[in-house]
N, C-alpha and C positions, 0 to 999 in steps of 0.2 A: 727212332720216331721223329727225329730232330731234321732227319732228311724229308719230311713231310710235312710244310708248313703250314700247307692249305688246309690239312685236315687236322692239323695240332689244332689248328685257328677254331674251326668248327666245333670242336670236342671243347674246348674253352668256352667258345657261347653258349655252349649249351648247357653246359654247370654253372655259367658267374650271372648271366643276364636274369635281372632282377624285374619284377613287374612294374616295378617304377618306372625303371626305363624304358620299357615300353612305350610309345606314344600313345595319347588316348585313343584316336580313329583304330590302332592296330587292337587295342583293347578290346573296343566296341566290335569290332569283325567278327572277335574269337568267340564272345557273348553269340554274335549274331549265326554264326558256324555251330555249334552245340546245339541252338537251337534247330539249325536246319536239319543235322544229325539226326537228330533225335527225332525228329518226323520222319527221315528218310528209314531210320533204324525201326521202330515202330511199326510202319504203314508195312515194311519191309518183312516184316516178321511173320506176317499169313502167307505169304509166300511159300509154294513148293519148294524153294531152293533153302529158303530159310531154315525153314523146319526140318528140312532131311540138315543140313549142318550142325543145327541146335542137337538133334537124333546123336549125330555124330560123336560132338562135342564130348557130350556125357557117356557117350559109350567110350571114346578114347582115351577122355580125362576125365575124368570122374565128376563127381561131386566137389563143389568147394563152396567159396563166399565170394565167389565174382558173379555178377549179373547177367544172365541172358535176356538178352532185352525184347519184352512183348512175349515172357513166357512162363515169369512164375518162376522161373527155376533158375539153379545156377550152376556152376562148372569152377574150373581150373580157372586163374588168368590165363593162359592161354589156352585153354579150352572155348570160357566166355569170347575173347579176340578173336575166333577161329571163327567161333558162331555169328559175333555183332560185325565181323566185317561184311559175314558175305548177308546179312539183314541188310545190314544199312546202303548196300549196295543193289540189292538185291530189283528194288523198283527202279533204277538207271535215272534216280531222280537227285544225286548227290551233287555236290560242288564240285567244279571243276576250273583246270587253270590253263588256259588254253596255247601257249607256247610249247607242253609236253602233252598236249589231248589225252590231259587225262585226270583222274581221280584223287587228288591228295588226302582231304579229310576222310572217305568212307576207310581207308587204311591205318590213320596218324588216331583217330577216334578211338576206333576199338584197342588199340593197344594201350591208349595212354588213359583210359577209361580202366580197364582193370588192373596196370599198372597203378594209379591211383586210390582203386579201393584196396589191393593190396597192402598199401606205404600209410595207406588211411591221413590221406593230404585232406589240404583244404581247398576250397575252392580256387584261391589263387594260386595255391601250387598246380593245382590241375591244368588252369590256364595258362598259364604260363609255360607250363611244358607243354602244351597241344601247339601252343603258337611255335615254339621252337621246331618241332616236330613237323609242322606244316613248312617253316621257313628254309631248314633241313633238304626237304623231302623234294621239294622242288627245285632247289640248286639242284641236288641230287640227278633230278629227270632230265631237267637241261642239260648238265654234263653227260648223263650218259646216252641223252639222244644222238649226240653230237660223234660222239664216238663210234655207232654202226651204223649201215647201213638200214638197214630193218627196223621196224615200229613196234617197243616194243611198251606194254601193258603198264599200269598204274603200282602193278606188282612184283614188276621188275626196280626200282626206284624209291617208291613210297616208303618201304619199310628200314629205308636208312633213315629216314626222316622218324618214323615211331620210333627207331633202336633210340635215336636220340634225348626224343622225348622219355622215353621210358628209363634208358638211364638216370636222368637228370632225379625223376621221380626216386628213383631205387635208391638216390646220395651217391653215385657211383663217383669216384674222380677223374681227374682229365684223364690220366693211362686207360683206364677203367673205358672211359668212354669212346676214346680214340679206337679200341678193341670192338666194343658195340657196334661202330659203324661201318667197319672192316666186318664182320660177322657175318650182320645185316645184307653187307651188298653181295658178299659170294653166296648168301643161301636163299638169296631171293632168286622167285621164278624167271626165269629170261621169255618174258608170254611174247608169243606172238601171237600178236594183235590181229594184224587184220587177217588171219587165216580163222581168227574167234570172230570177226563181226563175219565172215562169208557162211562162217557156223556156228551161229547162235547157241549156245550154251550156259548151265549154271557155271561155268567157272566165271564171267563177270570178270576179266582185265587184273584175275588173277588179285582179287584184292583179300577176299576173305582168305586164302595162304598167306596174304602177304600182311597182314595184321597179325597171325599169328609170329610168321617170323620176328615182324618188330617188335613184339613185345619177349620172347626166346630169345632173342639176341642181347637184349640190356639185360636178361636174367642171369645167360651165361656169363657175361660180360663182368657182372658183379660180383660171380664166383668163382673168377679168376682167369677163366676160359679167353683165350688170347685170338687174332684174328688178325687177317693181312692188312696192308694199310690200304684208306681205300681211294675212291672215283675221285674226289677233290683236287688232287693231283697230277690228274690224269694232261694235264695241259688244259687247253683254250675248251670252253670261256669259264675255266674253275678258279684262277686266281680272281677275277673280276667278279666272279658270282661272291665268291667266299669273304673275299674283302672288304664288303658294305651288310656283311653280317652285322644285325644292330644299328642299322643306319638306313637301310631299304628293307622294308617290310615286304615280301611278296604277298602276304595274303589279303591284301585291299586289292591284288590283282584279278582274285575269285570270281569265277562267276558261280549264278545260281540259277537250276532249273527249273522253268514252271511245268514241265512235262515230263512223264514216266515214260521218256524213250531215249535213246543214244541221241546226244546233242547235235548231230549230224544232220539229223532229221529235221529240229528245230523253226532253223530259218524255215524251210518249205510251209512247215505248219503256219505261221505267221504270213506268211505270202498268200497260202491259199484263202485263208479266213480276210486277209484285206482283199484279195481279186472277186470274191463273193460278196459279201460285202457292198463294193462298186458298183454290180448291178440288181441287189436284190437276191443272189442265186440261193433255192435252198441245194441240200445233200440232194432233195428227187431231180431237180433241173439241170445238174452237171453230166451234159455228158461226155468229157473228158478233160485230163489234169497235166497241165505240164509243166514238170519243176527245172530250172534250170539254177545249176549250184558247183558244188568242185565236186571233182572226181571223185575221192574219200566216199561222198555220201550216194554214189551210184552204186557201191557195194552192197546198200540195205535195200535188197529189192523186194522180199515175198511180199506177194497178196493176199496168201492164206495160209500164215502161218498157223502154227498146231500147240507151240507153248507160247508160255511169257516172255520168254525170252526169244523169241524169233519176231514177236509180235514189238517188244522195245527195238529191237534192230529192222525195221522193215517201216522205209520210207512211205510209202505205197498205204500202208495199213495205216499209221499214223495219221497222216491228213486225210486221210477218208474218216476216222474218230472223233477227227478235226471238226469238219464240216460235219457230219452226220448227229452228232453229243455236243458239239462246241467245247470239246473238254480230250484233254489226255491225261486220266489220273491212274490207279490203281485197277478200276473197273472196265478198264478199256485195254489191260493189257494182261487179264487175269478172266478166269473161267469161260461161263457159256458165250461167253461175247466174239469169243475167235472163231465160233462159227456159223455165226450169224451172213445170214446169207446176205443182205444188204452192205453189210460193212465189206463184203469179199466180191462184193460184184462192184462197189466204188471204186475201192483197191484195185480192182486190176483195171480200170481206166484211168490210174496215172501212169506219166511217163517223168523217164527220169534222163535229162541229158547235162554235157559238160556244158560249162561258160569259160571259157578260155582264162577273162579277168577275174572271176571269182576264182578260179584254181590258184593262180598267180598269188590272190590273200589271202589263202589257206597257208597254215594253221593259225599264222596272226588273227584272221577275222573267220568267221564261218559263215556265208551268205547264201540266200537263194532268193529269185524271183520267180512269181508264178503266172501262169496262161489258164485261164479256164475259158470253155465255150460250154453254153449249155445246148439242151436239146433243142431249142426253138432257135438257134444259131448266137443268140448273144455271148459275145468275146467281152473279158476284162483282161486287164494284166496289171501286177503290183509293182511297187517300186522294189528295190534291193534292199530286202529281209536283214538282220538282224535278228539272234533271239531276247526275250527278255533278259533281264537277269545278266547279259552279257558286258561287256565296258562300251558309256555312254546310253544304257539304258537300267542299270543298275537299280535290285528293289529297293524300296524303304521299308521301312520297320513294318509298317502295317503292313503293307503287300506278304514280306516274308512272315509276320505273324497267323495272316491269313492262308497263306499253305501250309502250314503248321499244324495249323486246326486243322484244315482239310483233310490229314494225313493220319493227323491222329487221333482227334475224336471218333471215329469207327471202331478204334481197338480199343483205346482206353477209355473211351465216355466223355463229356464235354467237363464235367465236373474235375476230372483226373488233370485230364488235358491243361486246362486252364492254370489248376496247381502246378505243373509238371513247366509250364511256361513262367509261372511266376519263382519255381526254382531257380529256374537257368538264369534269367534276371537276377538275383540275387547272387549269385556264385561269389562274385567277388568277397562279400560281405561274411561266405557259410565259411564255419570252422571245419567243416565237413561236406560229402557228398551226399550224407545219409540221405536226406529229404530226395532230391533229383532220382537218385537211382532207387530208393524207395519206389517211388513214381512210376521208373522206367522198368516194373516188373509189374507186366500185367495181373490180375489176382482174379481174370476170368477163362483165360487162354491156359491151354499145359503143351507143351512138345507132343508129339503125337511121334507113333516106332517108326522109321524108316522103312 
């Protein structure tokens, strides 16, 4: 193991780094990440995909004392993992880090969440191994982007980042944990990505497998179960990622979404609502939409899509929910709304073309601008998009407390909700998770059979 430095180095951070040392801005993130979790995990939970997993969960792994979150019930740790990854991912409204386009936290969450109720940590143990697991998980992607050709999913990567957190939680030691992340990287899925956004599906970038694995992986890991060495190694850019371990924080790099759709889509939404906007236009006066942005997001074409998930990857549908709701939440990408004939007849009068320069800032930046002409011939056009949430436009506390509610007062009640925020607030402080995940079991919702 001695011939592996980069990942000896890793497997050391991840058992010695203390929450002190932490800086406080990386502190305040992790607070701020649980919170968004925890609404995306939530809102996530009425979900068709959610609840055939949950279904799943408890028919695979039984019964235990880990939490499935938004359902009353519980499971295995990695039962619950299995469940809360693909919740919390489930509305395509999780954090994301956009140098590997993809998902850390909906992955690093669920594992290191029932990891935790497992080890019966406290708050700060909790945090501190999620921030690991996030810090992990991401070197992780960037090395192994780098390494094929191909794109591949949040659930090929992520869950070296939970193995790691979840070790730390379990007391595993450095051998212990050096084996965790070797584990992790061979039994993660290799998803191919963008053959999943051409065909929308519950699998979601492969995160809800890949939360199980990361938390299966620190289990075996701790029972002695040994594993190759892993990606850290792999050459360029893994010593330089690995070596400001504890020194650069990636997760202040996060962005956050204000929309329940593939961040791809984003920029255009923003575009179209400022090109409208400019001249007054409602949803009835457009008539026609044209987004110009990078290639990537020409892939999310339907107009009339049929699930949730065709409806989160579908450009086209999005900014027509855009302009028609002023809103892409939960309800705009869930039940009788996808067949709504107004929303399907916007939708297919957008057009979706490349921008040569915005490809060129893809994956660094994700942009679009848009063209609208209404029926009586009035043209706008927006400047060069950005999404919320993204770097240089980053929320603050109350923006992201208020998607919070959004998300989760529906399921839990504004009363729950409110406690359930003022847990996570607290974390530092609890000797325990009880209260929070208390909270994070709905006591009106039950799993419903597959």
């Amino acid at each position: 193991m001695n011939a592996e430095p980069q990942t000896w180095r890793v497997a050391e951070f991840a058992r010695t780094v203390r929450w002190e040392d932490i800086p406080t801005h990386a502190r305040t993130q992790a607070i701020r990440c649980v919170l968004d979790l925890c609404g995306a995990a939530v809102a996530g939970s009425r979900t068709g995909a959610a609840q055939r997993a949950a279904a799943y969960a408890r028919y695979a792994h039984g019964n235990g004392s880990s939490t499935i979150i938004g359902t009353g019930a519980t499971s295995t740790p990695v039962g619950a993992a299995l469940a809360n990854g693909f919740a919390t991912s489930a509305l395509d409204i999780d954090d994301g880090y956009r140098p590997v386009k993809g998902h850390p936290g909906a992955v690093v969450f669920p594992a290191v969440l029932a990891a935790a109720e497992e080890a019966k940590s406290s708050g700060v143990e909790f945090l501190t191994a999620l921030i690991v697991g996030y810090e992990v998980a991401m070197r992780a992607g960037r090395i192994l982007h780098s390494l094929y050709d191909s794109y591949h999913g949040s659930g090929a990567w992520a869950p070296i980042g939970a193995a790691a957190g979840v070790a730390r939680l379990l007391d595993c030691n450095a051998e212990q944990t050096w084996h965790a992340l070797g584990i992790a990287e061979f039994h993660a899925a290799m998803t191919p990505e963008m053959r999943s956004v051409d065909h929308p599906s519950m699998l979601k970038d492969g995160i809800g497998w890949g939360a199980m694995v990361g938390i299966a992986s620190g289990q075996l890991a701790a029972r002695g179960f040994t594993g190759i060495p892993a990606l850290f190694d792999a050459g360029h850019p893994g010593p330089r990622l690995t070596e400001n371990l504890g020194d650069e924080y990636l997760i202040l790099d996060l962005y956050f979404k204000p929309y329940a759709c593939c961040r791809w889509a984003q920029p255009a939404i923003e575009g179209a609502l400022s090109a409208a906007r400019q001249i007054g236009a409602t949803a009835t006066d457009v008539a026609r939409v044209r987004v110009h942005t990078f290639e990537a997001a020409t892939h999310l074409l339907s107009t009339s899509p049929r699930t949730t998930e065709e409806a989160q990857f579908s450009l086209p549908w999005t900014v027509a929910c855009a302009l028609i709701d002023g809103v892409v939440g939960p309800e705009q990408v869930t039940g009788g709304i996808l067949a709504d004939t107004a929303h399907r007849e916007l939708a297919a009068r957008v057009e979706i073309v490349v921008d040569i320069e915005l490809e060129r800032a893809f994956p660094g930046q994700a942009l679009a601008w848009v063209e609208i002409e209404t029926t009586e011939g009035s043209r706008a056009r927006s400047e060069v998009s950005a999404s919320p949430g993204d770097a240089g436009t980053l929320f603050c506390d109350e923006e992201l407390t208020k998607k919070f509610r959004n998300l989760a007062d529906p399921v839990l009640g504004s009363d729950r909700a409110e406690k359930l925020d003022a847990a996570i607030e607290e974390l530092p402080d609890s000797p325990s998770l009880g209260e929070m995940v208390g909270l994070l079991r709905s006591t009106t919702r039950r799993i419903q059979p597959s």
